[in-house]
N, C-alpha and C positions, 0 to 999 in steps of 0.2 A: 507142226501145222500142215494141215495138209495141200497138197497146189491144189490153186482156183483158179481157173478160168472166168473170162467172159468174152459170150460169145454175142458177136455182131453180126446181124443182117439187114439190108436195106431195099429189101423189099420182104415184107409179110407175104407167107403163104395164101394161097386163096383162100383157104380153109384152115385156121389154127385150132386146133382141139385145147378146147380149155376143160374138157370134161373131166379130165383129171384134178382142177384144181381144187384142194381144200376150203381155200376159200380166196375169192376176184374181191378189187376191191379201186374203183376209181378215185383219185387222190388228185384235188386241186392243186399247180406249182403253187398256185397264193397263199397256202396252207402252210408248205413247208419251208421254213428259212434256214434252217439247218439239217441236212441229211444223215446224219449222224445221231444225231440228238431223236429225231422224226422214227427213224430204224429201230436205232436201242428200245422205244416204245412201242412203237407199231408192230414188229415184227415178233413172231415165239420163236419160243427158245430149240423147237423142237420141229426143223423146216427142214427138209433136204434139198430143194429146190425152189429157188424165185423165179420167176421169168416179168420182165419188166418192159411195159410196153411204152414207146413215147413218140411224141411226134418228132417228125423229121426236123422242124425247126429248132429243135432243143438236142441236135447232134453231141453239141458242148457237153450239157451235161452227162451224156451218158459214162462219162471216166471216173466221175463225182459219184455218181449213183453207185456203181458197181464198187469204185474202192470205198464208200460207206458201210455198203453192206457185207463186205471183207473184213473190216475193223471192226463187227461188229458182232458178227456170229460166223461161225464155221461152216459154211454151207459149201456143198461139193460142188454146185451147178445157180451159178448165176447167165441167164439169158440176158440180154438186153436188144430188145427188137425195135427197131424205129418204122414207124408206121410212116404214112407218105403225108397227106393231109385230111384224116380221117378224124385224128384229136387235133386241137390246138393246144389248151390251156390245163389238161389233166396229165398226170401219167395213169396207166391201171398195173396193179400188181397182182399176181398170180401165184398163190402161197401153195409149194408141195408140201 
């Protein structure tokens, strides 16, 4: 298996390029009760990159998120970026 990373920053660039993403996608927390279960569906199979954005008040979750997405597909590059108070109640996911 190959090492993962995740990487944390706590403060968002002024200018994030998402123009690379295959496909953006904003994701209510009320939506998903299980991250695990949420992943294995939402996400293909064929990603080499996620970058996961979320707000700074859901610091917690960000351990949950990123080892969901570990157990779940092989991806070389998990981001996980907390934004300040920009979202509250979404996270957004960024599919390479």
């Amino acid at each position: 298996m190959k090492n993962l990373k995740v990487e944390k920053y706590y403060k968002i660039p002024m200018k994030l390029d998402l123009s690379e993403c295959k496909r953006i996608n904003e994701v209510p927390f009320s939506l998903v009760e299980n991250y695990v279960k949420f992943f294995n569906f939402f996400l293909p199979r064929n990603i080499s990159e996620v970058i996961v954005i979320i707000p700074k008040n859901k610091m917690s979750e960000s351990e949950v998120i990123g080892h969901a997405i570990r157990k779940i597909r092989n991806i070389d590059n998990i981001k996980i970026i907390l934004l300040s108070d920009k979202i509250t109640n979404k996270f957004i996911l960024c599919l390479k």
